[in-house]
MARLO-607545 format. One record per atom (N, C-alpha, C): residue in three letters; z, y, x. Coordinates in nm, 4 decimals. Example, Ala and Ser with C-alpha at 12.3 -4.5 7.8 and 13.67 -1.06 7.14 Angstrom:
<nodes>
+------+----------+----------+----------+
| rest |        z |        y |        x |
+------+----------+----------+----------+
|  ALA |   0.7800 |  -0.5690 |   1.3190 |
|  ALA |   0.7800 |  -0.4500 |   1.2300 |
|  ALA |   0.7800 |  -0.3300 |   1.3200 |
|  SER |   0.7080 |  -0.2250 |   1.2850 |
|  SER |   0.7140 |  -0.1060 |   1.3670 |
|  SER |   0.7870 |   0.0030 |   1.2900 |
+------+----------+----------+----------+
</nodes>
This chain:
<nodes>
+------+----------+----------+----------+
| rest |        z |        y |        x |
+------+----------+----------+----------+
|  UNK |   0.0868 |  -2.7340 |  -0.9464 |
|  UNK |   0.0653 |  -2.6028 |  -0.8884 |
|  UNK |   0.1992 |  -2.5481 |  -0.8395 |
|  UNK |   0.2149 |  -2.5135 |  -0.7011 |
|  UNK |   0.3159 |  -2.4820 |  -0.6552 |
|  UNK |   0.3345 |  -2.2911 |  -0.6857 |
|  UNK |   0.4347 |  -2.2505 |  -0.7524 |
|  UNK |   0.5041 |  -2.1435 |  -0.7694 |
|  UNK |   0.4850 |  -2.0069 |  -0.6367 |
|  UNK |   0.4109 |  -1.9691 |  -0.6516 |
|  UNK |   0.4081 |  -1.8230 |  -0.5375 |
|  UNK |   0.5183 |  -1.7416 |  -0.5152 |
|  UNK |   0.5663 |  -1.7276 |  -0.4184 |
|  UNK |   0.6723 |  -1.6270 |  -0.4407 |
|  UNK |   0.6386 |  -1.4923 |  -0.2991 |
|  UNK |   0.6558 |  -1.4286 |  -0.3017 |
|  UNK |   0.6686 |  -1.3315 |  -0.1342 |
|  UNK |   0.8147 |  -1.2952 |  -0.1217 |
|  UNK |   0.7979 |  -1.3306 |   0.0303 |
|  UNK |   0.8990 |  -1.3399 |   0.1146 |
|  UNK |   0.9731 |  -1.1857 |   0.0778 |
|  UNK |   1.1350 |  -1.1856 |   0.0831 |
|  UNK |   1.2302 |  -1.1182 |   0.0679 |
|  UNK |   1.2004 |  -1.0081 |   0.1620 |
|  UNK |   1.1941 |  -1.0652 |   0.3189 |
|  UNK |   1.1655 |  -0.9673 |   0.4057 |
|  UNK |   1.0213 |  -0.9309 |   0.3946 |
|  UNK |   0.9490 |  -0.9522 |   0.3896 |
|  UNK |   0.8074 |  -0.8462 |   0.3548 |
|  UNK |   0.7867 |  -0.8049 |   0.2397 |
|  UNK |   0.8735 |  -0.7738 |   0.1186 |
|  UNK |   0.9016 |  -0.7253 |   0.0188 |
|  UNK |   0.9524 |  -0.6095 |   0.0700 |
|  UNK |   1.0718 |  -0.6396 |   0.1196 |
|  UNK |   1.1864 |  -0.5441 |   0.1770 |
|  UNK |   1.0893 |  -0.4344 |   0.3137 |
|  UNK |   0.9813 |  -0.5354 |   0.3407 |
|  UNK |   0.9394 |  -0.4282 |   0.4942 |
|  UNK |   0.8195 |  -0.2957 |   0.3397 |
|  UNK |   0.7444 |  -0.3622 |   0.2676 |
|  UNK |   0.6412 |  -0.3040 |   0.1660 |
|  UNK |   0.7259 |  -0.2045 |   0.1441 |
|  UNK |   0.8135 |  -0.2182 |   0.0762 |
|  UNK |   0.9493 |  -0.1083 |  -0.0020 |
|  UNK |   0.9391 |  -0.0130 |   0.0581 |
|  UNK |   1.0151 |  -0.0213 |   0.1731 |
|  UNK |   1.0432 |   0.1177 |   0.2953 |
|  UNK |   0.9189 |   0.1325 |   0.3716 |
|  UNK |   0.7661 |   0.1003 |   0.3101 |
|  UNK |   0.6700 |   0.1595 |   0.3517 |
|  UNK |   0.6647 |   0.2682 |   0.2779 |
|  UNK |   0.6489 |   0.2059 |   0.1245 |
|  UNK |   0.6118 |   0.2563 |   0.0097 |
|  UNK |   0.7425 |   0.4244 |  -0.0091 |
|  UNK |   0.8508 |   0.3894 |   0.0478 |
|  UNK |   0.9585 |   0.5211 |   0.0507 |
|  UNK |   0.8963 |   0.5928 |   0.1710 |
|  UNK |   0.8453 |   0.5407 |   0.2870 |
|  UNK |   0.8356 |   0.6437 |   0.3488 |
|  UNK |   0.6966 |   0.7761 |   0.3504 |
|  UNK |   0.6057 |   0.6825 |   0.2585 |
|  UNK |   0.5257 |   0.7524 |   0.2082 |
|  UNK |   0.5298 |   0.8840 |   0.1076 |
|  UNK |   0.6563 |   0.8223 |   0.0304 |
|  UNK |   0.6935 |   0.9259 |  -0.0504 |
|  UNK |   0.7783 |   1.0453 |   0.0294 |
|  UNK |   0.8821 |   1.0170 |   0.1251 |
|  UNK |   0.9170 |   1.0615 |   0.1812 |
|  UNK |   0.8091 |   1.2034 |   0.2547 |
|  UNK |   0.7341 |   1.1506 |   0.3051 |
|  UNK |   0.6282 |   1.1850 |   0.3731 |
|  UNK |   0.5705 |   1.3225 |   0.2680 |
|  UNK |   0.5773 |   1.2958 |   0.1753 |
|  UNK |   0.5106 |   1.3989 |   0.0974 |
|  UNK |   0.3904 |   1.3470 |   0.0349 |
|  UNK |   0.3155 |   1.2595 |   0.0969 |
|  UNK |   0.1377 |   1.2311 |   0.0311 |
|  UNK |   0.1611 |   1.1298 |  -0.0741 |
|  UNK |   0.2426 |   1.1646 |  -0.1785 |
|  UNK |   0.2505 |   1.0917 |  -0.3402 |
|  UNK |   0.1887 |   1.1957 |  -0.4248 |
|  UNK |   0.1507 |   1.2720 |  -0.3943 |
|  UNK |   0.0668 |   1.3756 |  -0.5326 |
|  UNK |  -0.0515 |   1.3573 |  -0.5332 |
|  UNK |  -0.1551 |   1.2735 |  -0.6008 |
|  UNK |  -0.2819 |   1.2871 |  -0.6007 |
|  UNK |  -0.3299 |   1.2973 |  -0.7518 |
|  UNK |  -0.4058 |   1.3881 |  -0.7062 |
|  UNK |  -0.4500 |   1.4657 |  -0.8703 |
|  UNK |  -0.4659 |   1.3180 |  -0.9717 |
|  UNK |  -0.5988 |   1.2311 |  -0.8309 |
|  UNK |  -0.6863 |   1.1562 |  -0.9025 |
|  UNK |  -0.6563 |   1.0167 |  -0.8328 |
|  UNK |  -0.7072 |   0.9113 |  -0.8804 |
|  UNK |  -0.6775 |   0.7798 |  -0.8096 |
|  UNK |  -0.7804 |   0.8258 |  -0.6549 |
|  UNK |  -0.8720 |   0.8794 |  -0.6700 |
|  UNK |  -0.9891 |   0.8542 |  -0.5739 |
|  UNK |  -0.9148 |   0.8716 |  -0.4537 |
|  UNK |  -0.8059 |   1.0165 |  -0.4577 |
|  UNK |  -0.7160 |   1.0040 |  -0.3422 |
|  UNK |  -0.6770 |   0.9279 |  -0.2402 |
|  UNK |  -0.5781 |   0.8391 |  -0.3178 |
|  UNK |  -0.5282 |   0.7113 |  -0.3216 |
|  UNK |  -0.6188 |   0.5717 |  -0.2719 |
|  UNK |  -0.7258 |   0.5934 |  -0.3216 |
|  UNK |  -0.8153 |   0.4736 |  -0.2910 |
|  UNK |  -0.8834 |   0.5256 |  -0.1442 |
|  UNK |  -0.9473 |   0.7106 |  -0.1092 |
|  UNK |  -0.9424 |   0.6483 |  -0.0039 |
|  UNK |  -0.8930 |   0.6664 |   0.1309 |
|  UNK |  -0.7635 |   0.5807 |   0.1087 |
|  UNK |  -0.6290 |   0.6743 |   0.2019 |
|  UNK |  -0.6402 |   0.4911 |   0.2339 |
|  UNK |  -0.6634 |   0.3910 |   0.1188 |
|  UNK |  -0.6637 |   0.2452 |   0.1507 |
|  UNK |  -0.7777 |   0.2038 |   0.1935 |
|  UNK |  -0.9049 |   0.2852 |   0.1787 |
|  UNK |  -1.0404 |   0.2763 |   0.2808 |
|  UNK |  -0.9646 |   0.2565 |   0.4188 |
|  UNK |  -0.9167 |   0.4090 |   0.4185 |
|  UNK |  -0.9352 |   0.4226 |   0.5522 |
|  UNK |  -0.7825 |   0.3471 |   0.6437 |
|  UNK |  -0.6725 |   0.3125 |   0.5638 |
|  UNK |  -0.5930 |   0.2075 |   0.6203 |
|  UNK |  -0.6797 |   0.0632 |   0.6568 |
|  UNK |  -0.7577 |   0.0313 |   0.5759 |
|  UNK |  -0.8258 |  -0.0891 |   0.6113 |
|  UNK |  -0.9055 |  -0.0996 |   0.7493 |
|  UNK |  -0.9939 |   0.0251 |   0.7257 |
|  UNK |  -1.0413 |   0.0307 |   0.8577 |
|  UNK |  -0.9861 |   0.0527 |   0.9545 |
|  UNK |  -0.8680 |   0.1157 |   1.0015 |
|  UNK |  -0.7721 |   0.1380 |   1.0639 |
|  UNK |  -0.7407 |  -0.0530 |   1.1159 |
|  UNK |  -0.7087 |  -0.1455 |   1.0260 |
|  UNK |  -0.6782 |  -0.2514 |   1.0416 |
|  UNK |  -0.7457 |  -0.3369 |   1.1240 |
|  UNK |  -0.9086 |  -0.3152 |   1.0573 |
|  UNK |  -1.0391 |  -0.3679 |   1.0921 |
|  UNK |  -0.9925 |  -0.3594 |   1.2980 |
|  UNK |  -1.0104 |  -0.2346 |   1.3040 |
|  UNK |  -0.9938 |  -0.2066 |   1.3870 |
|  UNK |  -0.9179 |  -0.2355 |   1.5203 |
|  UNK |  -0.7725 |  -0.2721 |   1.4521 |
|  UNK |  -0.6591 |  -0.2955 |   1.5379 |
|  UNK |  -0.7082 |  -0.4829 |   1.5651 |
|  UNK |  -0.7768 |  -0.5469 |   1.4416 |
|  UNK |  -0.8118 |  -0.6735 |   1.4936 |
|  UNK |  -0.8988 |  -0.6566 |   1.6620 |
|  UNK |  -1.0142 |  -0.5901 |   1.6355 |
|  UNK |  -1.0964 |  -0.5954 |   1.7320 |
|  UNK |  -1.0331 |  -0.5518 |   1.8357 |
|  UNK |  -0.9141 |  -0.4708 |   1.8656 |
|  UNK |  -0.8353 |  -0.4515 |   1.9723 |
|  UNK |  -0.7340 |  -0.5585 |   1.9968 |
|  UNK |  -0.7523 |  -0.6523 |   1.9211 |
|  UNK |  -0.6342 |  -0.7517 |   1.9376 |
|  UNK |  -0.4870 |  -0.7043 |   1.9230 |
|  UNK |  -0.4597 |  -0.6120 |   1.8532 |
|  UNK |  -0.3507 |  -0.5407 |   1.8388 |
|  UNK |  -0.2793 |  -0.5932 |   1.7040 |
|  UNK |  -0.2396 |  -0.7114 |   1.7392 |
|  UNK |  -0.2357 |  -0.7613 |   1.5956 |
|  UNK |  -0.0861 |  -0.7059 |   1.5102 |
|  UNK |   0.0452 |  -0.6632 |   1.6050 |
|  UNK |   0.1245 |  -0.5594 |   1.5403 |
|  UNK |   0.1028 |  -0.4624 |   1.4202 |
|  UNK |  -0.0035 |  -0.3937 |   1.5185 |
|  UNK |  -0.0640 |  -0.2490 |   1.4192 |
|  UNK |  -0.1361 |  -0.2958 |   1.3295 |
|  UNK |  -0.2179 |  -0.4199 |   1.2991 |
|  UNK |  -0.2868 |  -0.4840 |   1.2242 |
|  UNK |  -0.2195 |  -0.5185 |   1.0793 |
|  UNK |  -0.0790 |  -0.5855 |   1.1484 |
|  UNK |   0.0410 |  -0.6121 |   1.0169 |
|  UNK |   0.0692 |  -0.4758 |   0.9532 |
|  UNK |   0.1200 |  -0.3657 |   1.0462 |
|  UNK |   0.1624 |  -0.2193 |   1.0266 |
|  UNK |   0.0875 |  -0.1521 |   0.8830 |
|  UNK |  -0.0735 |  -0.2033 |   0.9471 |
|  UNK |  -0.1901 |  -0.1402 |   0.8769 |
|  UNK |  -0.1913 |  -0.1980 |   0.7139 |
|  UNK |  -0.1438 |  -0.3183 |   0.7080 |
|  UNK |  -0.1718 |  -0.4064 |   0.5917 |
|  UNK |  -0.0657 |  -0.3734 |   0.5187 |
|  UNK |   0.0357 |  -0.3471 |   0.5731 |
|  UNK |   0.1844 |  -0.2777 |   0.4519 |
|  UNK |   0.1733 |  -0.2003 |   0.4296 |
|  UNK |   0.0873 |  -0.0799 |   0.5074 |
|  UNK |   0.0488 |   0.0497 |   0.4218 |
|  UNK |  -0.0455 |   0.0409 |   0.3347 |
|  UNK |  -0.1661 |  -0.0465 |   0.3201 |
|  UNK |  -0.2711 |  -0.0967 |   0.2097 |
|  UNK |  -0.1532 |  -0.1126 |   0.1117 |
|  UNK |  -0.0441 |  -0.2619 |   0.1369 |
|  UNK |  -0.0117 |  -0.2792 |   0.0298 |
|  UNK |   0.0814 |  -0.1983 |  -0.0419 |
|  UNK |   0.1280 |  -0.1077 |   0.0177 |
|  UNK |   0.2254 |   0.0062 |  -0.0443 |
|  UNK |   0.1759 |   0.1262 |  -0.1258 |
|  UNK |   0.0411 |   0.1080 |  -0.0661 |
|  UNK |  -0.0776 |   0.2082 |  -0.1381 |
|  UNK |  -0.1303 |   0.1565 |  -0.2611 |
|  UNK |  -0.1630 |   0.0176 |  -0.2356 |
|  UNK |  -0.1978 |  -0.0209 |  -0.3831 |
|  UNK |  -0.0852 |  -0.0184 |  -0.4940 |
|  UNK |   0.0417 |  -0.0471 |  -0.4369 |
|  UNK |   0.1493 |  -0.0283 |  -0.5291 |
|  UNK |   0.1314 |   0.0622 |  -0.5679 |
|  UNK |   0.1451 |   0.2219 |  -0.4998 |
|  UNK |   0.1257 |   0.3533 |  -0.5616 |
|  UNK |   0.0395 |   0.3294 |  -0.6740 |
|  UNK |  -0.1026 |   0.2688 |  -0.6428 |
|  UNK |  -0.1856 |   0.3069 |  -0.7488 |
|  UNK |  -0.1872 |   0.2577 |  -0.8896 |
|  UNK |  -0.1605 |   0.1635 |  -0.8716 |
|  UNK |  -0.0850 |   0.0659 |  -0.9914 |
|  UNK |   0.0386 |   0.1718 |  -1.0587 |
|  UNK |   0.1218 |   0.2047 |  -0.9620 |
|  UNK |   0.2347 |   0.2625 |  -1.0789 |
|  UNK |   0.1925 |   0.4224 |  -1.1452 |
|  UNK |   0.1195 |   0.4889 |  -1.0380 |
|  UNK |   0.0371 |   0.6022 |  -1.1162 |
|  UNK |  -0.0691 |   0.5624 |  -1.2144 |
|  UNK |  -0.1490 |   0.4432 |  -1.2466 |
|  UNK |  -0.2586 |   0.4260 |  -1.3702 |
|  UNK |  -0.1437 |   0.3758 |  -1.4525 |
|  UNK |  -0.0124 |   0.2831 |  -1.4049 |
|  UNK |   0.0794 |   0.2465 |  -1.5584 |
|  UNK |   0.1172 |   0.3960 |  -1.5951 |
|  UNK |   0.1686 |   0.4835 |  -1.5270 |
|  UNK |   0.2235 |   0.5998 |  -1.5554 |
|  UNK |   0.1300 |   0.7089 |  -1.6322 |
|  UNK |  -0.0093 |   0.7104 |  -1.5768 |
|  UNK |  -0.1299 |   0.7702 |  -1.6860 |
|  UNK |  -0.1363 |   0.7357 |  -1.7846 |
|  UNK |  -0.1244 |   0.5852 |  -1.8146 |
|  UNK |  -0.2179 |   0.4930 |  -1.9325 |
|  UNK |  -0.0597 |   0.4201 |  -2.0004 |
|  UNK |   0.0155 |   0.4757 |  -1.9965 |
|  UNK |   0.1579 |   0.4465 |  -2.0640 |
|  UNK |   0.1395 |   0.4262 |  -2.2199 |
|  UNK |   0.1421 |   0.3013 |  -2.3212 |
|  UNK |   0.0975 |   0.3176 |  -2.3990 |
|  UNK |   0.2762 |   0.3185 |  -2.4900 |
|  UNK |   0.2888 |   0.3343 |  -2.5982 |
|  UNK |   0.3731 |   0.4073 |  -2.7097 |
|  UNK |   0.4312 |   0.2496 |  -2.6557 |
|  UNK |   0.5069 |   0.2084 |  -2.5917 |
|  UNK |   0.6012 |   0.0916 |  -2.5893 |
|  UNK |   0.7685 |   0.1198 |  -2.7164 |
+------+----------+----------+----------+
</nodes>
């Protein structure tokens, strides 16, 4: 079984999605539901840019999913923080 790793640069592009979101201001959500559907509607956004053949905005679309799911992940560790 070969070892998975992700690439340095699409680590590095996720990162400065994930900052500019914060940047942005839309990191406060009461509830996950927020969050989840902000990645609805990035997906469809994506869906979308396929059927336009826009396959740029397509990549664009998929680093904001994955910068979003990061969010959500570090807000449920940050809820559900157990006595480490």
């Amino acid at each position: 079984m070969t070892d998975y790793k992700i690439s340095t640069e699409l680590l590095a592009e996720i990162t400065a999605e994930r900052q500019r979101q914060i940047d942005k201001g839309t990191d406060d959500y009461p509830a996950q539901g927020g969050r989840c559907k902000d990645i609805i509607w990035a997906a469809t956004r994506a869906k979308n840019c396929v059927v336009m053949n826009s396959l740029d905005a397509y990549r664009r679309r998929m680093k904001q999913i994955a910068a979003l799911a990061i969010a959500a992940c570090e807000n449920y560790d940050r809820l559900n923080k157990t006595g480490e």
